[in-house]
C-alpha positions as CSV (number, residue, x, y, z in Angstrom):
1,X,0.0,0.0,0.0
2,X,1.3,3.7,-0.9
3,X,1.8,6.0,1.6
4,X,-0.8,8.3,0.7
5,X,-3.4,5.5,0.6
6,X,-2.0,4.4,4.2
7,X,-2.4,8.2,5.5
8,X,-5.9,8.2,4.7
9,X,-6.4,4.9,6.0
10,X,-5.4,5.8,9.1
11,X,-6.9,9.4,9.5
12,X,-10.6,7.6,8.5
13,X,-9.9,5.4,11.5
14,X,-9.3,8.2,13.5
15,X,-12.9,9.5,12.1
16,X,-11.5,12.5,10.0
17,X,-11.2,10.7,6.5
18,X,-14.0,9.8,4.2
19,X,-15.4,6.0,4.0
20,X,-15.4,3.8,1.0
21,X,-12.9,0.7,-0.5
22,X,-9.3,0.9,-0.9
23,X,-8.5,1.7,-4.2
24,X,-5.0,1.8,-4.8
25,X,-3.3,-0.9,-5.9
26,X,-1.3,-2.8,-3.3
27,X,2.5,-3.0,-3.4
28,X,3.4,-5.2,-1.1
29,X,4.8,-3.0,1.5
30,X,7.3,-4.6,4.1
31,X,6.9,-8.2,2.0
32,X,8.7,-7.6,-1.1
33,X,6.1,-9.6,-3.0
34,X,2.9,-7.5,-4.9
35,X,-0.1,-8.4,-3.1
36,X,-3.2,-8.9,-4.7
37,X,-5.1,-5.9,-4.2
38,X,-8.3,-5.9,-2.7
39,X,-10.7,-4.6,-4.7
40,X,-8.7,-5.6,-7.9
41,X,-9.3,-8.1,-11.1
42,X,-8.6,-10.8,-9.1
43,X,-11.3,-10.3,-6.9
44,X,-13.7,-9.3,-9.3
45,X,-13.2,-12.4,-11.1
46,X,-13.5,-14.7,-8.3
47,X,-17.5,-13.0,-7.5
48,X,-18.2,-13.4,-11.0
49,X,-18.0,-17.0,-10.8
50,X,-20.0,-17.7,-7.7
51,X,-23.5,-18.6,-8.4
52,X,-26.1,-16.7,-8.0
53,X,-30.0,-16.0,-8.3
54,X,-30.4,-12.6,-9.0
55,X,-31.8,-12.2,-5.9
56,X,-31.0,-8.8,-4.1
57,X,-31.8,-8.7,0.1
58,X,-31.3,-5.3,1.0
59,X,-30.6,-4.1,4.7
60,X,-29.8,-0.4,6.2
61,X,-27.9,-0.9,9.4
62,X,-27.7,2.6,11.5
63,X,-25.0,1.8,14.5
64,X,-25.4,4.6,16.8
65,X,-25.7,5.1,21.0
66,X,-28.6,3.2,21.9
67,X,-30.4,2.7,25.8
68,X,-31.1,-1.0,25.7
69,X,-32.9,-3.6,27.8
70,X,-31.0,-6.6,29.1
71,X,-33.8,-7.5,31.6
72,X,-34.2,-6.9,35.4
73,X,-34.0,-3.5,35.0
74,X,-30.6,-3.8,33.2
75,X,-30.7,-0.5,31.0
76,X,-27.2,0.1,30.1
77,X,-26.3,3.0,27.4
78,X,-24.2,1.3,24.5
79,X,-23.4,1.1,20.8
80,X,-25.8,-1.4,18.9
81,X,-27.5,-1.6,15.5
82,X,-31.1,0.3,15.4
83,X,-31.7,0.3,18.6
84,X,-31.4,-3.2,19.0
85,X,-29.7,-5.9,21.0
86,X,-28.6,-8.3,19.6
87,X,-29.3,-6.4,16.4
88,X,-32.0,-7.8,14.1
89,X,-31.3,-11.2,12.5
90,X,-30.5,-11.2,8.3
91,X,-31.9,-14.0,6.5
92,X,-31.1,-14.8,2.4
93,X,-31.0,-18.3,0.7
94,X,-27.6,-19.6,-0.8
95,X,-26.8,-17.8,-4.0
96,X,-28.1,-14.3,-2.8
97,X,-26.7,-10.9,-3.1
98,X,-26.7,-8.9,0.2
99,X,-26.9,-5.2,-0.5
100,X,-26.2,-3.6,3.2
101,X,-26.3,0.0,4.1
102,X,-24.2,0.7,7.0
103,X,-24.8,4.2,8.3
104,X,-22.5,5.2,10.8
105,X,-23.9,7.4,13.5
106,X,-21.7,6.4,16.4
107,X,-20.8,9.7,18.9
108,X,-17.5,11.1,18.8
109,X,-16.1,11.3,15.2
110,X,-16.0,7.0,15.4
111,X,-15.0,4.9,12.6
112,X,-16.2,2.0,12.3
113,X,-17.0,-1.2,9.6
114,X,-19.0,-4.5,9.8
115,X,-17.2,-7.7,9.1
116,X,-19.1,-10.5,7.9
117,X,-17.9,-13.3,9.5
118,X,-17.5,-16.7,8.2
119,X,-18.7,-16.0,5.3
120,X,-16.2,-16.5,1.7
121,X,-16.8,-13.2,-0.1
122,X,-15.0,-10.8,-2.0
123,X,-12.3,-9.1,-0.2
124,X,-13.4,-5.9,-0.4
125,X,-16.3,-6.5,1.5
126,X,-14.6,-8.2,4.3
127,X,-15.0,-4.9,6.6
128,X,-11.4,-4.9,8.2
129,X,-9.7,-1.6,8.3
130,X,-7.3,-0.7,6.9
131,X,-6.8,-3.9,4.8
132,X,-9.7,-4.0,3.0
133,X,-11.7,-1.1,3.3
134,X,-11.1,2.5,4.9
135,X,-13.2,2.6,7.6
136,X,-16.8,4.4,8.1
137,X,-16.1,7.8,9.4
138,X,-19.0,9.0,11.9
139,X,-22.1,10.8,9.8
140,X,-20.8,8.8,6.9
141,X,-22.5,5.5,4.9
142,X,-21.2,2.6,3.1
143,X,-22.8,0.1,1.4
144,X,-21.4,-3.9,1.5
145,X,-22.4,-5.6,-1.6
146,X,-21.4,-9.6,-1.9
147,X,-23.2,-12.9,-2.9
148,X,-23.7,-15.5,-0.1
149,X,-22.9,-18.8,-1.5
150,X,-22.4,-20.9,1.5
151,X,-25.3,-22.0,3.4
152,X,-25.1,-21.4,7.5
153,X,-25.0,-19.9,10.7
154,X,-22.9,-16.8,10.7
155,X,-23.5,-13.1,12.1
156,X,-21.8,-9.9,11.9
157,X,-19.9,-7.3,14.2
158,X,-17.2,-4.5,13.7
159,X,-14.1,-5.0,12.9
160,X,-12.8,-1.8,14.6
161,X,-10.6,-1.2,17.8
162,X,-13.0,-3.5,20.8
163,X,-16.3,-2.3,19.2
164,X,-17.0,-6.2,19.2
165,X,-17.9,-5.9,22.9
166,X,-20.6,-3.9,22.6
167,X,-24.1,-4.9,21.0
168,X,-22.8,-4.2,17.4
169,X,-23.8,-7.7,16.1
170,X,-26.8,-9.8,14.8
171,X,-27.1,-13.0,13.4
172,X,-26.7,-14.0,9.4
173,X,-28.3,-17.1,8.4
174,X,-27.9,-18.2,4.8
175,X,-30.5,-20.7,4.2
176,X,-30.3,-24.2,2.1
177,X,-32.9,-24.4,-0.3
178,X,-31.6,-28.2,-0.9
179,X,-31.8,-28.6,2.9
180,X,-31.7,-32.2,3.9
181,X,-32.0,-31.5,7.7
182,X,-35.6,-32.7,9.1
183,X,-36.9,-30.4,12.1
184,X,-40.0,-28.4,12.8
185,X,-38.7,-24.7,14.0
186,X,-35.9,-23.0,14.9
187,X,-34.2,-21.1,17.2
188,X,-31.2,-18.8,17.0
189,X,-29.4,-18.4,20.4
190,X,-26.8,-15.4,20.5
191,X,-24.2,-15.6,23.7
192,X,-22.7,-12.8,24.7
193,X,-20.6,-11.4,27.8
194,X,-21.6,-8.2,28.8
195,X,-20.0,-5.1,30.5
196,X,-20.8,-2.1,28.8
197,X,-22.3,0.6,30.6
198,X,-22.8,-1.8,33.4
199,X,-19.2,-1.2,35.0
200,X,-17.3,0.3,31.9
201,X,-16.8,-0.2,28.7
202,X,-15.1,-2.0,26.6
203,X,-12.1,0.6,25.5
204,X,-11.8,1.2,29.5
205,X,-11.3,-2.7,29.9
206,X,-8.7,-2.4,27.2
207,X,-6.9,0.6,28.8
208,X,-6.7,-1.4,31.8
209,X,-5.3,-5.0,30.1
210,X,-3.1,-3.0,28.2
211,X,-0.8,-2.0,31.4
212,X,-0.2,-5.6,32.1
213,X,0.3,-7.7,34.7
214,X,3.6,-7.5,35.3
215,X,4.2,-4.8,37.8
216,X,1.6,-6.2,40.2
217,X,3.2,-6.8,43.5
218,X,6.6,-6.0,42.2
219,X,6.8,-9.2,40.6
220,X,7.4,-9.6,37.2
221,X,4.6,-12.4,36.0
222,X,6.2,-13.6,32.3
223,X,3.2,-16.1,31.0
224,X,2.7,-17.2,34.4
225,X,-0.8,-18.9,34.5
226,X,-3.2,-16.9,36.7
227,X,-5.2,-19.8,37.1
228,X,-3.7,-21.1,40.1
229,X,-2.7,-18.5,42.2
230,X,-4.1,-17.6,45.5
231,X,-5.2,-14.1,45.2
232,X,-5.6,-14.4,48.7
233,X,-9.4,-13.3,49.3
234,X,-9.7,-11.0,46.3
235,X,-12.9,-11.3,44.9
236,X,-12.9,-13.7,42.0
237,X,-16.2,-13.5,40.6
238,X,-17.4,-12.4,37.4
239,X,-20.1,-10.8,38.7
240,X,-18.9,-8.3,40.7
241,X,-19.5,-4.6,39.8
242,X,-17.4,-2.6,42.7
243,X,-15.5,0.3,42.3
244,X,-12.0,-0.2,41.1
245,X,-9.9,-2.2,43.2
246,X,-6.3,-2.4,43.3
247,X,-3.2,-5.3,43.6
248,X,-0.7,-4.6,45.9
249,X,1.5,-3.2,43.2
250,X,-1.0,0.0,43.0
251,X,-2.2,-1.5,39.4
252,X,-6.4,-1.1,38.5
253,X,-8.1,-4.3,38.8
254,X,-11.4,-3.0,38.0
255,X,-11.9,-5.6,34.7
256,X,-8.7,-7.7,34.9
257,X,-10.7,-11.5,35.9
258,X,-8.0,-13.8,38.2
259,X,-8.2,-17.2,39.2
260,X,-10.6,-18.6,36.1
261,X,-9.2,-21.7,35.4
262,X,-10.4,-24.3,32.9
263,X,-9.4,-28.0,32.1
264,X,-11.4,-27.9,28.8
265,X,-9.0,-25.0,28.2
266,X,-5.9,-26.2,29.5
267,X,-5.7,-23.3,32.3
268,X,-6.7,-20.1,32.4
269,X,-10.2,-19.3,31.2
270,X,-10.3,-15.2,30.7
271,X,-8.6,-12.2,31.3
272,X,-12.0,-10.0,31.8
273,X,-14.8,-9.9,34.2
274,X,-17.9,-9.6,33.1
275,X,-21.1,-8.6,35.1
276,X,-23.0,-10.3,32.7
277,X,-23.7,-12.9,30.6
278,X,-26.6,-12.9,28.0
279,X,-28.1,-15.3,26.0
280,X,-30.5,-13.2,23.0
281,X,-29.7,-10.2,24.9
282,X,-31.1,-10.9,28.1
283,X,-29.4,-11.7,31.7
284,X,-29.9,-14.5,33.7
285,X,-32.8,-13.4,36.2
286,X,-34.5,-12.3,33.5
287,X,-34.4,-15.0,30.7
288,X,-35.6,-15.4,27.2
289,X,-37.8,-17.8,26.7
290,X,-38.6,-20.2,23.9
291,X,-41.7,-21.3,23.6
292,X,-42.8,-25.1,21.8
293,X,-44.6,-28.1,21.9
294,X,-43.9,-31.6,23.4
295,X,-42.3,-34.2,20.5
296,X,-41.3,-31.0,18.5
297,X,-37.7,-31.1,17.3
298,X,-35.9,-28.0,17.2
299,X,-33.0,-26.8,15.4
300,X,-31.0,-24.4,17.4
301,X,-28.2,-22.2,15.5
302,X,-25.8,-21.6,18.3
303,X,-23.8,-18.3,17.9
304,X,-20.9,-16.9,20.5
305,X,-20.7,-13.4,20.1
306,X,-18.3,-12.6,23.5
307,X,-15.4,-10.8,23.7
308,X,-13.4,-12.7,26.5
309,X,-15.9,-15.9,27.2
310,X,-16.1,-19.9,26.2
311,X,-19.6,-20.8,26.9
312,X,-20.1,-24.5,27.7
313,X,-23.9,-25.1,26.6
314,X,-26.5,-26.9,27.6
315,X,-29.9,-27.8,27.9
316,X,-31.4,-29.6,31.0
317,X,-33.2,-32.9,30.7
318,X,-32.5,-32.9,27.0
319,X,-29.4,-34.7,24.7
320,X,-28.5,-32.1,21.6
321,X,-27.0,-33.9,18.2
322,X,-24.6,-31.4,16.4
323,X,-24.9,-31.2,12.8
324,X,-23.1,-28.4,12.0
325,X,-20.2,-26.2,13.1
326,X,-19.0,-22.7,11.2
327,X,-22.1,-23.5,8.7
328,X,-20.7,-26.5,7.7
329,X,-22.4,-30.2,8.1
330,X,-20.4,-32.8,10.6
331,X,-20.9,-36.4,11.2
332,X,-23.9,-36.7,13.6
333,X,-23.1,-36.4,17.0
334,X,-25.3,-36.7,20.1
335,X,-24.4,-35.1,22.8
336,X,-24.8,-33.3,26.8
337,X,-23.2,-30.3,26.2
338,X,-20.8,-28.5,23.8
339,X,-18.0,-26.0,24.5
340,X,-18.3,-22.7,22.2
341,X,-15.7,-20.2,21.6
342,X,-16.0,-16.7,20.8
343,X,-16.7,-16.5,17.3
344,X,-17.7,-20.2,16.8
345,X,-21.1,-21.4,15.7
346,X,-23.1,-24.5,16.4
347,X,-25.9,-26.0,14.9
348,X,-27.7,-28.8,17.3
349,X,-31.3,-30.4,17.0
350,X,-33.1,-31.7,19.6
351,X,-36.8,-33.1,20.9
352,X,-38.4,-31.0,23.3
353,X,-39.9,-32.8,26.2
354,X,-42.4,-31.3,28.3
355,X,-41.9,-29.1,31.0
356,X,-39.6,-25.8,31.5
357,X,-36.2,-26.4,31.0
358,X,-33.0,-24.0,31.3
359,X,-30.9,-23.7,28.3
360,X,-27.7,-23.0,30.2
361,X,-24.4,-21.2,29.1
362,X,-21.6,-21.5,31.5
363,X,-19.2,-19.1,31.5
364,X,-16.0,-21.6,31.5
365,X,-13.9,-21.5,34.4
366,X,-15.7,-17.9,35.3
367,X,-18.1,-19.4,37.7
368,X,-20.9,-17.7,35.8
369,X,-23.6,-18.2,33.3
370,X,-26.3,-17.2,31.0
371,X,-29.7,-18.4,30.7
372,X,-32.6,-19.2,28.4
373,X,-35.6,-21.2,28.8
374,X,-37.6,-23.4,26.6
375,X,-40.6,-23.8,27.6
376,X,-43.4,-26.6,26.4
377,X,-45.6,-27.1,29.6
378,X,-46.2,-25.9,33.2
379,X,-43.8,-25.5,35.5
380,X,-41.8,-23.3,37.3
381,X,-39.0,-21.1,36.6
382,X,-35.4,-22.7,37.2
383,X,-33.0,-20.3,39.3
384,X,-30.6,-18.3,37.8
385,X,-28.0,-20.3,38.5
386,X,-29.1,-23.6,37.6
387,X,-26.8,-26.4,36.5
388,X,-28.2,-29.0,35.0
389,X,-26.4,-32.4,35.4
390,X,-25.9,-32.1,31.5
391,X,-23.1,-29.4,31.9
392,X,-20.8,-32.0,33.4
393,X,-21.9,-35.5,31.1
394,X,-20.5,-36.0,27.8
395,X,-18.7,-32.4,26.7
396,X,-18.0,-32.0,22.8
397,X,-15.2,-29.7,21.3
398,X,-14.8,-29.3,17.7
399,X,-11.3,-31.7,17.6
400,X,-13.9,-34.7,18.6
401,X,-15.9,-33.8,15.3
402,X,-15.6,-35.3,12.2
403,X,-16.5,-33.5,8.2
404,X,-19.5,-34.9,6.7
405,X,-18.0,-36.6,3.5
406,X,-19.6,-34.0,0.9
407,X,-17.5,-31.3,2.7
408,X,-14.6,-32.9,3.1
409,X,-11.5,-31.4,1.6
410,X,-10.4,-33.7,-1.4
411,X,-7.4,-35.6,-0.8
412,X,-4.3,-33.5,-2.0
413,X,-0.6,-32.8,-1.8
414,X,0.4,-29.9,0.3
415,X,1.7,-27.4,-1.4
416,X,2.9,-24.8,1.3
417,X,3.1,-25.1,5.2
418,X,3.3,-21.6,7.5
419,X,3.8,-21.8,11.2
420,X,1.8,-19.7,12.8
421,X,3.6,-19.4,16.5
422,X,1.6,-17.4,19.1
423,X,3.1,-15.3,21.3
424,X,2.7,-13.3,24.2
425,X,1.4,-13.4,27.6
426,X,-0.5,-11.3,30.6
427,X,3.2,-9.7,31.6
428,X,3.2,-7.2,29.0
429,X,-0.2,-8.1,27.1
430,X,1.7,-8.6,24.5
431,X,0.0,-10.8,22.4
432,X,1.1,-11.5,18.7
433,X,1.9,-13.3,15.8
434,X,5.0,-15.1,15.1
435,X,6.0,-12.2,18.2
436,X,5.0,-9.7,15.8
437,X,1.9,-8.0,16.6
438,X,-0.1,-6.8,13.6
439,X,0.9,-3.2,12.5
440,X,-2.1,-1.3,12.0
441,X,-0.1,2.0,9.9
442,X,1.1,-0.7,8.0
443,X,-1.1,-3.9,7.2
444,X,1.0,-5.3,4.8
445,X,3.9,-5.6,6.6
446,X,5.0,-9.8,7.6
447,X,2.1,-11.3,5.6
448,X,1.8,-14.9,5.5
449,X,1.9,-14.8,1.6
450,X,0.2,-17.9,-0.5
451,X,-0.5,-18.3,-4.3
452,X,-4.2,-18.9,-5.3
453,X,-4.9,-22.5,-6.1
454,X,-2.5,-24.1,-3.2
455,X,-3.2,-26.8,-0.9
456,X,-2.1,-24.3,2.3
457,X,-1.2,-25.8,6.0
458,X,-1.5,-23.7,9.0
459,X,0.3,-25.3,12.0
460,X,-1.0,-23.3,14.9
461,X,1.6,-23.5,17.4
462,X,0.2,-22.1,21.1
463,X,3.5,-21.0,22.9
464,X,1.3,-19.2,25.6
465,X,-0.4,-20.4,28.5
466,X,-3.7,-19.2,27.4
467,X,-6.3,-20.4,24.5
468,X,-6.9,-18.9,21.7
469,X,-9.8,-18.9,19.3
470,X,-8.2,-18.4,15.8
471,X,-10.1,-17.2,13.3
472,X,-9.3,-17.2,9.7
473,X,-11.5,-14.5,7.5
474,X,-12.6,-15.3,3.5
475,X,-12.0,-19.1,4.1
476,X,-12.7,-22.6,5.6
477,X,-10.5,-25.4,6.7
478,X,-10.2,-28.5,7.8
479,X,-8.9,-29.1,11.0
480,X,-6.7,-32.4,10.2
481,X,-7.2,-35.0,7.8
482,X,-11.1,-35.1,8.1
483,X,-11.8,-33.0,11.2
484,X,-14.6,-30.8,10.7
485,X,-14.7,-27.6,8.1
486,X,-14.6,-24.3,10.6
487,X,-13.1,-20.6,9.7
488,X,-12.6,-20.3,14.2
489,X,-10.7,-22.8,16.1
490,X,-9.9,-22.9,19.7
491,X,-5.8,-23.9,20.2
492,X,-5.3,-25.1,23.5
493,X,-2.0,-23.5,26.0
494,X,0.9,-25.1,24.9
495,X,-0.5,-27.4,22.0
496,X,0.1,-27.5,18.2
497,X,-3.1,-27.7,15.8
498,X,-3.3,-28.1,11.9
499,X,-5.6,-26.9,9.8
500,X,-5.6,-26.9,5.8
501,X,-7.5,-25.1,2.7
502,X,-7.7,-24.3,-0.8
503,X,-6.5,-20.9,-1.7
504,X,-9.5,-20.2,-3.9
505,X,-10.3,-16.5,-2.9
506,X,-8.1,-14.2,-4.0
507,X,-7.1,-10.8,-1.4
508,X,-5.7,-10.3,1.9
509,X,-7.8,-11.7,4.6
510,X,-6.9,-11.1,8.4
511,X,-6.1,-14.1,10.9
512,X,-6.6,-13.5,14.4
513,X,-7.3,-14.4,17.9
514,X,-11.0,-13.9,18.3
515,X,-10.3,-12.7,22.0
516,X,-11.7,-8.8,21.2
517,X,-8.9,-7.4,23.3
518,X,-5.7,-10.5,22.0
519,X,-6.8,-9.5,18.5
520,X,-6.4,-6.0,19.2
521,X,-3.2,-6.2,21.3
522,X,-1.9,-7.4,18.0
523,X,-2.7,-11.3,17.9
524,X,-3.4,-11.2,13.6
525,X,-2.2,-11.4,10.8
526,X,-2.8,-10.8,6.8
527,X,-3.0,-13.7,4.8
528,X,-2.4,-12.0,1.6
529,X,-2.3,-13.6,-2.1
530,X,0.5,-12.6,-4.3
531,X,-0.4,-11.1,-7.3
């Protein structure tokens, strides 16, 4: 990218530049290779041969300060789409064209973009700042324009600064007309952890992570794994909403969450506490409820929206059979409960029995939750904090899954393998890359360059002590040999995980920790094609 292109990149983000695509053609700055440009030939092409109807959905999505209500009285001032949280649900069949307004009305000159994620469109619709687009400047519009052909559960979100953690995001579903699933409704379930307006927001949280750790008490903490230490009686709980505390060391501990530990994890669950956790937008006093018949099977498309939280899910008295993960089908698999990173997407039928049962979303190693409830009959209302025996039974992560065979990446030589090493740790909250952390005046600086038409190997290489949910944008792989096909993938402290794909979509597409505040410490990347 030029200079001048960069410079105006960077002033939009600041909310002083006009909106719009990047138009200049990309040079390969800091890589020494040409990159293939965004909104170039390359792209163009690649849209021209995905199929399509004809079919136009159009959407205007007005993101501005909103007073919303999570329930109980909860009527925190945030960020969301019209008013609404989660913002209202998009719906097209496979092969439409979604024609989305964004108007950015946000308060203080703020930028900002919508991302599409997991869905494999053109690259200049990706939303991503300032690799793909320039961003929205405050009072300004733009208008995303791609064809959906991938059927599935995805949703949408900024892809500016930590604007993820407020209610800036609604569910996509791109429906199968060839759908083969049998089921009588459905039911989107959107989880979320919440602290906006509640005890800060979200830029505060990242003010405070961004000091690190390493100064408390004098010590210097490295990648230490917070997890097991005795904080001796500070309070723990994700809940809590008191006025700043401090460590010993004098540093804020308002937001920084210590002692959530996870085995599904391998350690240490979170670095944020959260007052809340929502499922559709409501707290747990103060529930959402589903509403059915007895013998009915439901299919519910399970979205994580958080910024910090795994959600291990639930539903009392009920077994749920993933059939789906990222939009793609899986070998059947019954199950009690599922574990759900930020950014990943289930699909799961299951019979409804009758009564009042408590869809359950445990925060994971937080000591919290969210709640829904499906109800089909009389009874009462569980407790808040209900866990239902199913939380602890049989617990499915997307390594145990398997492809269905017609999505199953054809068997094929490798033709390039990156390592893909991150770095970093609570000390400095330094999170990166390969121990670079993304460079946002320059985002084509260290890319992680392939050549369209490649057989490509990721091997995800965790060298922290923390999980990370890795999300790859504009593609799909295959976690191992016949794993299942997913664009977010948890990799677990200390452990190695390969993925593979086809490099059939031609542009420079971010990969990045789908932790809000990793990601924007500097945990991405740009996969960029040479041109």
């Amino acid at each position: 990218m030029n200079s001048i292109n960069r410079r105006s990149v960077l002033l939009a983000g600041l909310g002083v530049a006009g909106a719009g695509a990047l138009t200049a053609c990309s040079g390969g700055s800091g890589s020494g290779s040409a990159l293939v440009d965004p909104a170039g030939s390359a792209v163009a092409a690649t849209e021209k041969r995905r199929t399509s109807t004809g079919r136009r959905q159009k959407v205007t999505l007005t993101a501005a300060s909103a007073m919303i209500d999570l329930g109980g009285g909860i009527m925190p001032k945030t960020w969301a789409f019209d008013g609404n949280a989660p913002g209202r649900e998009v719906r097209l069949s496979v092969g439409d064209t979604l024609v989305a307004e964004l108007s950015n009305q946000l308060p203080g000159k703020t930028a900002t973009s919508i991302h599409w994620h997991g869905i494999a469109l053109r690259n200049d619709m990706d939303g991503v700042p300032p690799a793909t687009q320039t961003a929205v400047r405050a009072g300004s519009t733009f208008t995303y324009r791609f064809i959906a052909d991938a059927p599935g559960t995805y949703f949408f979100h900024p892809h500016v600064g930590v604007q993820l953690d407020r209610a800036l995001y609604a569910p996509l579903i791109v429906e199968d007309p060839k759908e083969t699933l049998a089921y009588d409704d459905e039911w989107v379930v959107l989880l979320d952890d919440w602290v906006d307006g509640v005890t800060g927001t979200p830029d505060e949280v990242f003010a405070e992570l961004e000091q690190g750790m390493g100064g408390m008490d004098g010590h210097d903490m490295g990648d230490m794994d917070m997890g097991g230490m005795d904080m001796g009686g500070m309070d723990m709980g994700s809940g809590s909403t008191s006025p700043s505390a401090s460590s010993p060391g004098g540093m804020s501990t308002k937001f920084i969450l210590m002692g959530a530990e996870s085995e599904l994890l391998g350690g240490d669950a979170g670095d944020v506490k959260y007052p809340h956790h929502l499922i559709n937008g409501r707290i747990a006093t103060d529930p959402d409820v589903y509403t059915g018949k007895p013998g009915k099977k439901v299919r519910l498309r399970i979205i994580n929206a958080g910024g910090d939280t795994a959600y291990r899910v639930a539903l009392g008295g009920h077994r749920l059979t993933i059939t789906h993960t990222d939009g793609f089908p899986v070998q059947h698999q019954e199950v009690d409960a599922l574990l759900v990173g930020m950014g990943e997407r289930y699909d799961v039928l299951v019979t409804l029995g009758d009564g009042v049962y408590p869809l359950v979303a445990l925060a994971e190693g937080k000591d919290a939750n969210g709640l829904a409830l499906v109800r089909t009959g009389s009874g009462g209302r569980p407790s808040a904090t209900v866990r239902p025996k199913e939380l602890n039974g049989m617990i499915m992560t997307a390594s145990q899954l398997r492809a269905a065979a017609d999505v199953r990446l054809e068997s094929a030589k490798t033709d390039v393998t990156h390592q893909i090493k991150l770095t970093g740790g609570m000390d400095k909250y330094n999170w990166a890359i390969n121990g670079k952390p993304f460079d946002m005046a320059d985002p084509e600086a260290n890319p992680i360059l392939i050549e369209k038409g490649r057989r490509v190997r990721l091997d995800f290489v965790n060298d922290t002590t923390m999980w990370h949910p890795m999300h790859l944008h504009g593609h799909t792989y295959q976690i191992g040999d016949s794993g299942p096909r997913k664009d977010t993938a948890i990799v677990l402290p200390k452990k190695r995980l390969s993925v593979f794909f086809d490099a059939d979509n031609p542009g420079q597409w971010m990969l990045h920790c789908h932790n809000a505040y990793h990601g924007e410490a500097g945990m991405m990347a740009n996969v960029a094609y040479q041109a």
